[in-house]
C-alpha positions as CSV (number, residue, x, y, z in Angstrom):
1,X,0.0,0.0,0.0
2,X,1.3,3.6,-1.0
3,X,1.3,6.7,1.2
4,X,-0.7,9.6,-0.2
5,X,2.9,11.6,-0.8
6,X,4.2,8.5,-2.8
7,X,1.0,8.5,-5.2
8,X,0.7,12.7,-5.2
9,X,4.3,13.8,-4.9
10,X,5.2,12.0,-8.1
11,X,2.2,12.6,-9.6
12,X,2.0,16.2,-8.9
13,X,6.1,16.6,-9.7
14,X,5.7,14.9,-13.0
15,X,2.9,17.0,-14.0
16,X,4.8,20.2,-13.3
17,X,7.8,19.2,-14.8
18,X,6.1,18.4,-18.2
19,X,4.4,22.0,-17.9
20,X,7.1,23.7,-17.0
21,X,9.4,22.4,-20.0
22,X,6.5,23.5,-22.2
23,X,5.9,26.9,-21.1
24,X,9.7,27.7,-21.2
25,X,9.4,26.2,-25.0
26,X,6.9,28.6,-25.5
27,X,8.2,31.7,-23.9
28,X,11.7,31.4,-25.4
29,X,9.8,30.9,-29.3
30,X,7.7,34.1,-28.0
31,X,10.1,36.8,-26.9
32,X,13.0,35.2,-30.3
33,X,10.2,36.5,-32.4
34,X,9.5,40.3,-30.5
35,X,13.4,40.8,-30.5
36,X,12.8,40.6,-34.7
37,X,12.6,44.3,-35.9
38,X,9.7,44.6,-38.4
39,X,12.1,44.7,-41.5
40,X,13.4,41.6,-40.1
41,X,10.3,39.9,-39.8
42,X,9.4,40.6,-43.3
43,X,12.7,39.3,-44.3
44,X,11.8,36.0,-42.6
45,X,8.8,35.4,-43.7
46,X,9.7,35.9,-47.7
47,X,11.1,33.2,-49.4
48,X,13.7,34.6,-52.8
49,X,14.5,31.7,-55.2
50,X,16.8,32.4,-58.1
51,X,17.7,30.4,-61.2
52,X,19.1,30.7,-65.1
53,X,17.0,29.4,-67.8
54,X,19.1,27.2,-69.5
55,X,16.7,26.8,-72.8
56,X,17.4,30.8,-73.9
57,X,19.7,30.4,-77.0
58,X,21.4,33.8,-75.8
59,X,23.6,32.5,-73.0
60,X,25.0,35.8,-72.1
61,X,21.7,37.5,-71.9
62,X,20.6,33.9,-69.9
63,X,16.7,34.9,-68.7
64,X,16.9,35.4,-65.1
65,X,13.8,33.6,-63.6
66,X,12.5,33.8,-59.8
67,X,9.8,33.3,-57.7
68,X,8.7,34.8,-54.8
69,X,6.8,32.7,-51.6
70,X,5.4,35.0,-48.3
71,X,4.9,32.7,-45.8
72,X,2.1,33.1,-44.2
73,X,2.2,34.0,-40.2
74,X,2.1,31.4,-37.3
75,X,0.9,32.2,-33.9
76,X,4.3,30.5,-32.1
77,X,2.4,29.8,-28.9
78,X,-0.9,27.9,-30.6
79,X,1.2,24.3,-30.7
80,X,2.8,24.5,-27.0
81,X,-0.3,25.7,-25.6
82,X,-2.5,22.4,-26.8
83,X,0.2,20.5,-25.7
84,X,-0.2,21.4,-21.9
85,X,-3.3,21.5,-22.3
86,X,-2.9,17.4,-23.1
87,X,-0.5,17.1,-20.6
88,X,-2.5,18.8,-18.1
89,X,-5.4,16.3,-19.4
90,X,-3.2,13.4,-18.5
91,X,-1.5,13.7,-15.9
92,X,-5.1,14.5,-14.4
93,X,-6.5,11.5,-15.3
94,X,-3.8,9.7,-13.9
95,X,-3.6,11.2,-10.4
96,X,-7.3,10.6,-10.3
97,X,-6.8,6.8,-11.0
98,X,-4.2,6.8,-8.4
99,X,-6.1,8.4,-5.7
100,X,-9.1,5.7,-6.4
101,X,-6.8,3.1,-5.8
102,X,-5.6,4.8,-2.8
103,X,-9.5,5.4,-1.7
104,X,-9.8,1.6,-2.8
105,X,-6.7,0.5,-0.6
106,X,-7.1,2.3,2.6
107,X,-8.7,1.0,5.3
108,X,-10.4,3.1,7.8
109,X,-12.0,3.4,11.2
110,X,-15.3,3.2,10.5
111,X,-14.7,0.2,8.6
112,X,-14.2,1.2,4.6
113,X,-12.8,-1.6,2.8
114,X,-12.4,-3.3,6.1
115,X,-14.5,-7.6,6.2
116,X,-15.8,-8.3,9.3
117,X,-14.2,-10.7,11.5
118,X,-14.3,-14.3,10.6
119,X,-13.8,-15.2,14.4
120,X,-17.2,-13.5,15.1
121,X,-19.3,-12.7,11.7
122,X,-22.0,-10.2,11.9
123,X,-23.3,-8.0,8.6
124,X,-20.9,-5.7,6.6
125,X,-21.5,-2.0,6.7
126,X,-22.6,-0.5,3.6
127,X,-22.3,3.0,2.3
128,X,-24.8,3.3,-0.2
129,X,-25.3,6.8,0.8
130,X,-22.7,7.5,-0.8
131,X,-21.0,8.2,-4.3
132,X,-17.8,6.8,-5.2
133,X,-16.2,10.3,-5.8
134,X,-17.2,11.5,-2.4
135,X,-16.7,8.2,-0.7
136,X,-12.8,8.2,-2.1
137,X,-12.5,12.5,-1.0
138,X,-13.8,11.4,2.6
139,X,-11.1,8.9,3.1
140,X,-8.1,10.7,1.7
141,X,-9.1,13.4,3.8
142,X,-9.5,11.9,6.7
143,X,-6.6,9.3,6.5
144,X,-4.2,11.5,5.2
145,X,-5.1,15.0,5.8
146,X,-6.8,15.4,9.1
147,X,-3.7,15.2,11.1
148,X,-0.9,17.2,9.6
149,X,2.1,18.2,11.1
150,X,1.6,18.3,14.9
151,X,4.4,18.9,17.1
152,X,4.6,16.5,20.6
153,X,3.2,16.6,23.8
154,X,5.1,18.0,26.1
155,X,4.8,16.9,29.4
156,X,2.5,18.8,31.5
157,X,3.5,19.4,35.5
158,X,1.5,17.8,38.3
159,X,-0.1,20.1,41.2
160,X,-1.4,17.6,43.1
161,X,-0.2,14.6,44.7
162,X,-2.0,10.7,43.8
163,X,-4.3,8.4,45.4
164,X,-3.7,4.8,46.1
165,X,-5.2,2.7,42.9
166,X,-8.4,0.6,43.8
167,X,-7.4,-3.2,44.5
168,X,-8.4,-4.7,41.2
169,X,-5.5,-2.9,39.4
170,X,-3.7,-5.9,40.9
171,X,-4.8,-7.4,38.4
172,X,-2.3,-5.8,35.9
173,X,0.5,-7.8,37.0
174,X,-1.3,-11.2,37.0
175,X,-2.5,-10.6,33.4
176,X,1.2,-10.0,32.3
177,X,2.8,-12.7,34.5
178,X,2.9,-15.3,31.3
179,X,5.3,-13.0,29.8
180,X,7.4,-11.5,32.9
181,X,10.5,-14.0,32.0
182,X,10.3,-14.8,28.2
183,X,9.0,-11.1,27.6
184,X,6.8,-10.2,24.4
185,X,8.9,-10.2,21.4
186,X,8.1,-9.2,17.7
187,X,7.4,-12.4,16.3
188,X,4.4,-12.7,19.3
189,X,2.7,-9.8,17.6
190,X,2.8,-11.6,14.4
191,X,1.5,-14.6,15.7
192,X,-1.7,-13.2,17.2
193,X,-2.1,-10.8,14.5
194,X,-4.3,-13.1,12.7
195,X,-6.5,-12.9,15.9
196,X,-6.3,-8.8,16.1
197,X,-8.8,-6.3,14.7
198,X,-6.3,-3.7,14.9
199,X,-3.1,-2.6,15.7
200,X,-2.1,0.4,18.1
201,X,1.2,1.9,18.2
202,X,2.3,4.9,20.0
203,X,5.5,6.6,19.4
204,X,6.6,9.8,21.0
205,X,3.0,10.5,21.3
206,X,1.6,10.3,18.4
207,X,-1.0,7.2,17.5
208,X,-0.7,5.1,14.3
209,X,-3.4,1.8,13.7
210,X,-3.1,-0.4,11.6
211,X,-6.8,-1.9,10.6
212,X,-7.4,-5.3,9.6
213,X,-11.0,-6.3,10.3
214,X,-14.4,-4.3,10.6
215,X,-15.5,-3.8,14.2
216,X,-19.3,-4.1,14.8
217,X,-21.2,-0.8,15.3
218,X,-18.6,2.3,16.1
219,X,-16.9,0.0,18.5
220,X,-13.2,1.2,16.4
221,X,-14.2,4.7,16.4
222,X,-14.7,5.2,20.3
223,X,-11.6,2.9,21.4
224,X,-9.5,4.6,19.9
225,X,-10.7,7.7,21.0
226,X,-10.3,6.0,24.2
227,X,-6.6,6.1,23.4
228,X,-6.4,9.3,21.8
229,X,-8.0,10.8,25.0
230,X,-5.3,9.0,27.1
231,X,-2.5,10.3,25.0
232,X,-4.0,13.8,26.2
233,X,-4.5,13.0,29.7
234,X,-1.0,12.5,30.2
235,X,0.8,14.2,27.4
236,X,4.4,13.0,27.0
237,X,4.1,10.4,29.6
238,X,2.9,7.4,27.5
239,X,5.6,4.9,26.6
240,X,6.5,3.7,23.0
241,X,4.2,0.7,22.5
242,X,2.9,-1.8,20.1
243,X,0.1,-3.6,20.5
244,X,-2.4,-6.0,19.0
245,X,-6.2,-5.4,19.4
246,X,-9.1,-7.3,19.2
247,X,-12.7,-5.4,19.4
248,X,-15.2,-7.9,19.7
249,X,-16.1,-10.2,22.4
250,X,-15.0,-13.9,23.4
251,X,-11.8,-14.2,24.4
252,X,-9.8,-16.9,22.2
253,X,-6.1,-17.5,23.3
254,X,-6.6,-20.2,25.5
255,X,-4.1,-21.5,28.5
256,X,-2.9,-24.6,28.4
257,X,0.7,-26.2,27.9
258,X,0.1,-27.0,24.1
259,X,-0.8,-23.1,23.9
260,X,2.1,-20.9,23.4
261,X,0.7,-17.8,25.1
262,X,0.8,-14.8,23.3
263,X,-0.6,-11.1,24.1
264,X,-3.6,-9.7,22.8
265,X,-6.2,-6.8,24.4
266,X,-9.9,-6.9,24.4
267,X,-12.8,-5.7,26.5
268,X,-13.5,-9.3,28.2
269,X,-11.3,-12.7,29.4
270,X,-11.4,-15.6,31.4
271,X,-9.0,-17.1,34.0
272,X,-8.4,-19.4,31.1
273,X,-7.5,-17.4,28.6
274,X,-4.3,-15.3,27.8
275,X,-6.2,-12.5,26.7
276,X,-5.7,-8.9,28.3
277,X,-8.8,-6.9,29.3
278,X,-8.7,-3.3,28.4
279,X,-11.6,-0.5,29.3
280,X,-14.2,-1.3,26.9
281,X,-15.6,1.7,24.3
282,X,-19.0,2.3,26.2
283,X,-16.9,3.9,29.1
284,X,-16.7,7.4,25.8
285,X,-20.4,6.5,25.2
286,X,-22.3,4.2,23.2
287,X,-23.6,6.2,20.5
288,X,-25.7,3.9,18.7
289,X,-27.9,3.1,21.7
290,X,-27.6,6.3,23.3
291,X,-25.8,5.9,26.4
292,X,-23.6,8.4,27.5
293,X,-20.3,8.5,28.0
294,X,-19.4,6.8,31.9
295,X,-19.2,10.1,33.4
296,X,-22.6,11.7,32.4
297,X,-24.2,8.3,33.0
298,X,-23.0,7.0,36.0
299,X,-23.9,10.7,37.9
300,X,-27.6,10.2,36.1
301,X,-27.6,6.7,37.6
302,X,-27.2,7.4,41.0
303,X,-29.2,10.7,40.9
304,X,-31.8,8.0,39.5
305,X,-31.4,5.5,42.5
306,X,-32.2,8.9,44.9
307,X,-35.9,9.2,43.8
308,X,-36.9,6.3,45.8
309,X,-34.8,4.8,49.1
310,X,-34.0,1.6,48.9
311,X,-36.8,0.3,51.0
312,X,-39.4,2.1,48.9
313,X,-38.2,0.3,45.5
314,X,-40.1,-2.9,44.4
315,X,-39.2,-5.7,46.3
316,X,-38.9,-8.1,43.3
317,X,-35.9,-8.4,40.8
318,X,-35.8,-7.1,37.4
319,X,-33.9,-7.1,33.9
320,X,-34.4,-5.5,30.8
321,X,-32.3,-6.2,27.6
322,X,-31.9,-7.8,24.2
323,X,-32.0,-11.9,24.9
324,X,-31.5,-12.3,20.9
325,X,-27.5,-12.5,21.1
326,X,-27.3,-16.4,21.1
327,X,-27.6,-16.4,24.3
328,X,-28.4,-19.7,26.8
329,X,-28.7,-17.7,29.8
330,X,-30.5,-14.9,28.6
331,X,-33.3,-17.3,27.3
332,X,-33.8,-19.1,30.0
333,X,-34.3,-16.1,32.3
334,X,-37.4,-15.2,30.1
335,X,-38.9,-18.3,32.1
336,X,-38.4,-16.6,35.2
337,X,-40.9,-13.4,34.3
338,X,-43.4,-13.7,37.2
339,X,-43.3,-11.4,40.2
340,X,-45.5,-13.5,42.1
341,X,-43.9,-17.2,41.3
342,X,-40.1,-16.0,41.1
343,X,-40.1,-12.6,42.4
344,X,-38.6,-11.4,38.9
345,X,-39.7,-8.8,36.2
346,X,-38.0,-9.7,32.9
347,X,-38.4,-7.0,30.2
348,X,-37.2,-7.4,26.6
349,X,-35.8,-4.6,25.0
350,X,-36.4,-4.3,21.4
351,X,-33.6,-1.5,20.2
352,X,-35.0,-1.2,16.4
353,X,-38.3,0.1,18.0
354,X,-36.4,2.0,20.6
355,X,-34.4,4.0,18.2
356,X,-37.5,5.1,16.4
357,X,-39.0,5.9,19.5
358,X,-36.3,8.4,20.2
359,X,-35.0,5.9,23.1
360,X,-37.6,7.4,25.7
361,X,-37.9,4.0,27.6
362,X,-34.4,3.0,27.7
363,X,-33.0,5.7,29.5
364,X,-31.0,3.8,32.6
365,X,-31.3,6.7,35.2
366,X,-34.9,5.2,35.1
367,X,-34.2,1.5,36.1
368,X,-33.4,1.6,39.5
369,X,-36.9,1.8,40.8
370,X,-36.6,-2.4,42.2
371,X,-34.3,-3.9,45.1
372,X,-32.8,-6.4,42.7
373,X,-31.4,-6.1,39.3
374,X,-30.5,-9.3,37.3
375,X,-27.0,-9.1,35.2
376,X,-27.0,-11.9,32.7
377,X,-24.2,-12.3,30.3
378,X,-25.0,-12.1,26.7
379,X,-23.3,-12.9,23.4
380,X,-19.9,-12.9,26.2
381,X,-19.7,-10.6,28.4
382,X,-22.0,-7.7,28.7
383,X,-21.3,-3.5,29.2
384,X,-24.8,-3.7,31.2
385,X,-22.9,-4.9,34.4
386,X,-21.3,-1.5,35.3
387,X,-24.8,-0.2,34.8
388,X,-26.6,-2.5,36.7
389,X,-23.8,-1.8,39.3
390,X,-24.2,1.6,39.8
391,X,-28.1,1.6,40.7
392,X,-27.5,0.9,44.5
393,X,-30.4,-2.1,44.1
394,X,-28.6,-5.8,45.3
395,X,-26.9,-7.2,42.2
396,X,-28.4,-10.6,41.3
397,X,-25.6,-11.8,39.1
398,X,-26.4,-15.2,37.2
399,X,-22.8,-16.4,37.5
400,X,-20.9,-15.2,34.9
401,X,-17.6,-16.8,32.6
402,X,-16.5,-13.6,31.4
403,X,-14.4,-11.1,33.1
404,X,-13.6,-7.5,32.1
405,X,-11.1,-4.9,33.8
406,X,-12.5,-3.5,37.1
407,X,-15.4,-7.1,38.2
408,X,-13.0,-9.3,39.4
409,X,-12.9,-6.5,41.8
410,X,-16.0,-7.8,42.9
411,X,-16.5,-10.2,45.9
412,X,-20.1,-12.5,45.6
413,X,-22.0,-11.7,49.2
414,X,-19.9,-8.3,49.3
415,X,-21.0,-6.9,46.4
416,X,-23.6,-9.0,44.8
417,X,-25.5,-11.9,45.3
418,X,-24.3,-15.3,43.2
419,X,-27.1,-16.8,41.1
420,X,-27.0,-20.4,39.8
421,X,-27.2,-20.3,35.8
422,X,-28.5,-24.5,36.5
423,X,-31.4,-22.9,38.5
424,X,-32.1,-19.5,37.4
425,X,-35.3,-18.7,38.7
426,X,-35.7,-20.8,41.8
427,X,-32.1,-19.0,42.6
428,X,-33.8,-15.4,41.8
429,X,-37.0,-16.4,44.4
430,X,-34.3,-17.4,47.1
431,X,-32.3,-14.4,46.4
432,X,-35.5,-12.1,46.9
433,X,-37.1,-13.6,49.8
434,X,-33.5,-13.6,51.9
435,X,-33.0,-9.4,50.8
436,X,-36.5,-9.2,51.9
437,X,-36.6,-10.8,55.3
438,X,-32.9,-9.4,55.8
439,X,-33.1,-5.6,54.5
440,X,-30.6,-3.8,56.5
441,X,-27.8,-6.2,55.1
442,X,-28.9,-6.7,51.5
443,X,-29.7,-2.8,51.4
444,X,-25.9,-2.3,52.7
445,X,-25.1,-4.9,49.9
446,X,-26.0,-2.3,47.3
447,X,-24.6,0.6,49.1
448,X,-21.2,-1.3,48.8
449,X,-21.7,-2.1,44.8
450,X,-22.4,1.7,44.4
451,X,-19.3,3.0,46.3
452,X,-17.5,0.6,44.7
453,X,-18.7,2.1,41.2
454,X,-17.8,5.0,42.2
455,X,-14.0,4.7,42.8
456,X,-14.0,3.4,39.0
457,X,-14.4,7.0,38.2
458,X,-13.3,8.1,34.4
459,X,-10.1,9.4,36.2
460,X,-9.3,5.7,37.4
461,X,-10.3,4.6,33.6
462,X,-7.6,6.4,32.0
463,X,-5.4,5.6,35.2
464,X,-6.0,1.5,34.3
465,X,-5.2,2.4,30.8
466,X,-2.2,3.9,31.8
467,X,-0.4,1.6,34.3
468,X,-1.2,-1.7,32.2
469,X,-0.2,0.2,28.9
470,X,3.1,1.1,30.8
471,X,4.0,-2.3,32.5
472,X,2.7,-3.8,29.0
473,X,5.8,-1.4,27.1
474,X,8.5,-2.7,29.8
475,X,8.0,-6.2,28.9
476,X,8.7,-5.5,25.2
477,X,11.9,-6.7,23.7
478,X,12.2,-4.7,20.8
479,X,11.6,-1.2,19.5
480,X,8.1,0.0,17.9
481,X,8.7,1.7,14.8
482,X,5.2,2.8,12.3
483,X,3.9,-0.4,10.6
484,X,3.8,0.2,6.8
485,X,0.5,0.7,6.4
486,X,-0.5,2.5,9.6
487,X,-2.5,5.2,9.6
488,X,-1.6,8.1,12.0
489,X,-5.1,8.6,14.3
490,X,-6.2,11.7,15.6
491,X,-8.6,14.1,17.3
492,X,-9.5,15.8,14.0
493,X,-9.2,12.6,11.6
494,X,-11.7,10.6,14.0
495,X,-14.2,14.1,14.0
496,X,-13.7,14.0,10.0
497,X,-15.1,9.9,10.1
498,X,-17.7,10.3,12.3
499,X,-21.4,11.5,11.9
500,X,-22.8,13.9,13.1
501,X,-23.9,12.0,16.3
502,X,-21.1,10.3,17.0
503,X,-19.2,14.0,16.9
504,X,-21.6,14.8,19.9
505,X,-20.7,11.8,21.8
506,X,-16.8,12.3,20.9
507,X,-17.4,15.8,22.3
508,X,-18.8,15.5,25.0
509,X,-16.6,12.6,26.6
510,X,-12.8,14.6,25.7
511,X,-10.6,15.0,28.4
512,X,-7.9,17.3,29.4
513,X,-4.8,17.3,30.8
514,X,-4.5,15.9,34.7
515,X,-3.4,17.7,37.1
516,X,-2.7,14.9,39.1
517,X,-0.2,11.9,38.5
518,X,-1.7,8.7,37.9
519,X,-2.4,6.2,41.3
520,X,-0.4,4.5,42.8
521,X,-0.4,1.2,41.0
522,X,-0.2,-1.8,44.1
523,X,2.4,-4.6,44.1
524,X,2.2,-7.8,42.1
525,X,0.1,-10.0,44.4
526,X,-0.7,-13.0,42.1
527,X,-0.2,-15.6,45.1
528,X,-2.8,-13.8,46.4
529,X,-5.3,-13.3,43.1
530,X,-5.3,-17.1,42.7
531,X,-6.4,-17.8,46.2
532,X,-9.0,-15.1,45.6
533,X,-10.1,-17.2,42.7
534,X,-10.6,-19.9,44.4
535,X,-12.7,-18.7,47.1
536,X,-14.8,-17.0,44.8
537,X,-15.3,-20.6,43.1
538,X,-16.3,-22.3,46.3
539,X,-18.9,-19.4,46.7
540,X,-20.7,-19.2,43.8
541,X,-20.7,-23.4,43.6
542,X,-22.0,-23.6,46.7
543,X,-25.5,-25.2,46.8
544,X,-26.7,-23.4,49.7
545,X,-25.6,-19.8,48.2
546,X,-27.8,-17.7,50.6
547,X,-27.5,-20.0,54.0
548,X,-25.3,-18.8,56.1
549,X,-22.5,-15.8,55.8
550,X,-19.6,-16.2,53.1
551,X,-16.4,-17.7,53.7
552,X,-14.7,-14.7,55.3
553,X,-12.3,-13.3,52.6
554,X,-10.2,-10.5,54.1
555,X,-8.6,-7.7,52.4
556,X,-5.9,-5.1,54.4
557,X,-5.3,-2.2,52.5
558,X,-2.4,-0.1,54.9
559,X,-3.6,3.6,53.3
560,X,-7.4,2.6,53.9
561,X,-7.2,-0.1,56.6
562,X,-9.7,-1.6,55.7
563,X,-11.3,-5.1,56.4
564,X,-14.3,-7.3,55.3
565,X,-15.7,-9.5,57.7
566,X,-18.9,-11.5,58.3
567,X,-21.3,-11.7,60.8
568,X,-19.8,-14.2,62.5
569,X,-16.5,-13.0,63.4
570,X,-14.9,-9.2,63.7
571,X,-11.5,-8.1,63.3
572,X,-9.5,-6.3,65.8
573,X,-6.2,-4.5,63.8
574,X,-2.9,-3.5,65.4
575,X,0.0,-2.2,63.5
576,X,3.5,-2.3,65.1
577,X,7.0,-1.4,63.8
578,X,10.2,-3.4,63.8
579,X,13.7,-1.6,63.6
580,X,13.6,-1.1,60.1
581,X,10.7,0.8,60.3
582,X,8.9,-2.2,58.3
583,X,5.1,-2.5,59.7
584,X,3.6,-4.8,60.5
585,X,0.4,-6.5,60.8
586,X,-1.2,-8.0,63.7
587,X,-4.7,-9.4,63.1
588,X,-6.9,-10.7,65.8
589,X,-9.9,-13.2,64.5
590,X,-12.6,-13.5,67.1
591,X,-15.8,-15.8,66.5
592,X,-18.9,-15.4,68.7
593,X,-17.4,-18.7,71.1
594,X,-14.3,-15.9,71.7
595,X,-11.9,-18.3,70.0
596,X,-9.1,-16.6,68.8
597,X,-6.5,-16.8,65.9
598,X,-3.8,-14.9,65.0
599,X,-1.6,-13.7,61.8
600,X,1.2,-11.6,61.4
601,X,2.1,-9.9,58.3
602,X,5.4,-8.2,57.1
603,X,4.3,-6.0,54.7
604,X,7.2,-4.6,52.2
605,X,7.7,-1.7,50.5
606,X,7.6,-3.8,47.2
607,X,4.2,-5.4,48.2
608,X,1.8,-2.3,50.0
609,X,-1.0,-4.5,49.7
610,X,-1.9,-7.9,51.3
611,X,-4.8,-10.3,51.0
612,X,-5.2,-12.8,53.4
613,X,-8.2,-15.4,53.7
614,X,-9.4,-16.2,57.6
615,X,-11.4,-19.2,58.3
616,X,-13.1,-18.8,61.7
């Protein structure tokens, strides 16, 4: 594929040399005949020719015979004048077939001459809309000429001082940890490129993709806004970085020994899977379905939960959403729509209809009017979760497979209630009878959810995006340099793609620069992680799911001190210091027969955060 200065530069060159060489023909032929004085000029233009008549018998008076020719005049210009004109006519008609195969060659953000992925098919996007001339002008000007020649960020200097990261930012190290010996080399990026949708590189600043399948919806468009965003929260601060991306939504790099594990990001994984989770393109706004970017909607969420306390909300479980995604769960909970039988109202949301309707029933600051809302994965994963998260109802989550970024944050009896997916409905009744009869506790359930919501704030988005993006780069052994064929992204080229609503949406979710440095990202605590992983399992597999408190899973963070405990037991905390100033932790477990145990924790400088699990 050519650059646009390949294809115009020698286009545009070759056409002005040719003209050039013409019009000095022409002027030098002009001015040689003014410098001709009019005697001159005559004399030119007259043609003498002399010659003896050899048949005159009288040699010495030989007839002298002559002729004479004028030549007629010639306009000198007329012949070099058509000729540019030809020239002109050619060399036109040959930059315009080169900038159609340009046009035809390019592949864009919103998905011109861009297949959808084979992985997960879905319809192509047409452009009828629009002719081939204008189609081809869009994407020249866009791709090439949006972005021009823009100096670097320079780093901008902090006023403020950082905040400790939440916990699940943890999880950055453990989603690296297959590559933290081997490292990620250049040959891993061409391995998984047959799994990417894209490619991101960022060098000294400045963002270049590389596209190589169609994204459903504007899924592209707003992730790497996403990233363009980032670049400006913390100008000059972003590493050097290649990366592969894949936008839609199973994970597919799969662990196990006969899988050589190689990195790619996407919204969603698995504990069995390689792949990376990144902030997903909802958290910039979901255009298509009219949801606002996460700041705007999470404020309207909350201010939505206020109209009615907790106590004053329907006392049965609902869910609203699209079940027609191939989707087991989803199905099944359609059974399950009887408030009196299983406590559960199950609405389907029909988005074709709601779209004409101008979305007036789909607004989510409107859907926190019940105790209970029901998250059930989809296609994968789903966006709804942070949603549902946010109302400050009890989370009835149908236990999922999927994980993105910030939920395995989430601890089942802390922050929501586990639902069977074997026994949906019966699992719904038993959730909604237990809030019922025990309000104060599932009402502090949902206070917990929200506040946690809340501490995944936009700024902590961008702060995710910048700590695994930065741990990501050190692990690289190589240099990025520009692909080839990359295209250099930015601000004004994504504004020049998008339509007119998607520029609202891309408005009204840009950033600024941060006053603030990032968090503090915590120690690598994988030990820790995988024992988390494995309480959660024994939770949420549990048969008796609501009998009886949780297995109590403690978490000690030294900035927040802060501990979960159950009913059963409370936590008495005492901090002590040795001669190296290294604290440490004394933690007293008390049950209600008084019997004690107790753990002591050196906590590092290299590790700030522990995780401990306590069985009473």
């Amino acid at each position: 594929m050519f650059y646009l200065n390949d294809v115009i530069l020698h286009s545009v060159s070759l056409a002005l040399l040719f003209v050039c060489a013409l019009i000095l023909e022409s002027e030098i032929a002009i001015r040689g005949v003014h410098k001709l004085t009019a005697t001159e000029r005559r004399e030119r233009d007259v043609t003498v020719e002399f010659y003896i008549d050899p048949t005159h018998r009288n040699v010495d008076e030989a007839q002298i015979m002559g002729s004479v020719e004028r030549k007629a005049n010639r306009n000198p210009t007329s012949v070099p004048l058509f000729g540019v004109l030809l020239v002109v006519l050619l060399l036109t008609t040959i930059f315009l077939i080169e900038v159609d195969n340009l046009a035809t060659q390019t592949k864009t953000i919103i998905g011109y001459n861009l297949k959808p992925t084979p992985w997960h098919e879905f319809p192509a996007k047409k452009f009828n809309n629009e002719t081939k001339i204008a189609r081809a002008s869009k994407i020249i000007q866009c791709s090439y000429l949006s972005c021009g020649m823009r100096s670097r960020s320079d780093r901008f200097s902090f006023t403020g001082k950082s905040d400790r990261c939440p916990g699940f930012f943890r999880w950055i190290h453990h989603d690296l940890e297959p590559w933290s010996e081997s490292r990620i080399s250049y040959d891993h990026l061409m391995e998984v490129k047959k799994f990417a949708s894209f490619r991101v590189v960022i060098l000294g600043g400045k963002l270049y993709v590389e596209y190589y399948y169609d994204c459903v919806q504007s899924r592209a468009m707003f992730t790497i806004w996403g990233f363009l965003q980032l670049l400006k929260r913390y100008p000059g601060r972003i590493p050097d970085v290649d990366m592969m991306f894949d936008c839609m939504d199973k994970p597919i790099i799969e662990r196990n020994e006969s899988v050589k594990p190689v990195p790619i990001f996407r919204y969603c994984t698995t504990p069995n899977h390689y792949d990376i989770p990144f902030p997903d393109w909802s958290f910039w706004g979901w255009s298509e379905i009219n949801i606002a970017p996460w700041k705007e909607e999470f404020e309207s969420i909350k201010e939505g939960s206020r109209r009615q306390s907790w106590r004053k909300k329907y006392p049965y479980a609902y869910w609203k959403g699209n079940p027609d995604v191939v989707s087991p769960i989803r199905e099944a909970l359609l059974q399950c729509n009887d408030t009196v039988q299983w406590g559960a109202l199950i609405m389907r949301q029909n988005w074709t209809q709601e779209a004409l309707d101008g979305f007036k029933q789909s607004k989510l600051s409107t859907q926190c009017n019940h105790r209970y809302k029901i998250y059930a994965e989809g296609y994968a994963w789903s966006v709804s979760l942070k949603y549902i998260l946010s109302c400050g109802c009890v989370p009835l989550i149908i236990n999922p497979k999927y994980d993105d970024f910030f939920s395995r944050g989430l601890f089942p009896k802390k922050n929501y209630l586990p639902i069977s997916p074997e026994n949906i409905c019966p699992s719904i009744k038993t959730a909604v009878e237990w809030g019922n009869a025990h309000p104060d506790q599932a009402e502090a359930i949902g206070k917990s959810v929200q506040d946690f919501m809340k501490s995944l704030n936009i700024d902590r988005i961008y702060d995710y995006m910048y700590h695994l993006i930065v741990e990501y780069a050190k692990l690289l052994d190589f240099k990025p340099v520009r692909p080839v064929s990359a295209l250099e992204e930015c601000v004004d080229s994504l504004y020049c793609f998008a339509d007119q609503n998607q520029t609202k949406f891309l408005a009204r979710s840009a950033t600024l620069p941060s006053e603030t440095p990032p968090c503090r990202l915590p120690g690598q605590a994988n030990r820790q992680i995988d024992r988390m992983i494995e309480e959660k399992k024994k939770i949420v597999d549990s048969n008796q799911l609501l009998i009886g408190p949780s297995l109590p899973y403690f978490e000690f963070l030294l900035d927040e001190s802060y501990v979960h405990f159950d009913d059963n037991s409370y936590v008495e905390n005492n901090e002590s210091h040795n001669d190296d100033d290294v604290p440490h932790q004394n933690i007293e477990v008390y049950n209600k027969r008084k019997e004690t145990s107790t753990i002591m924790l050196e906590v590092t400088k290299d590790v700030p955060t522990i995780m401990l699990e306590v069985r009473c």
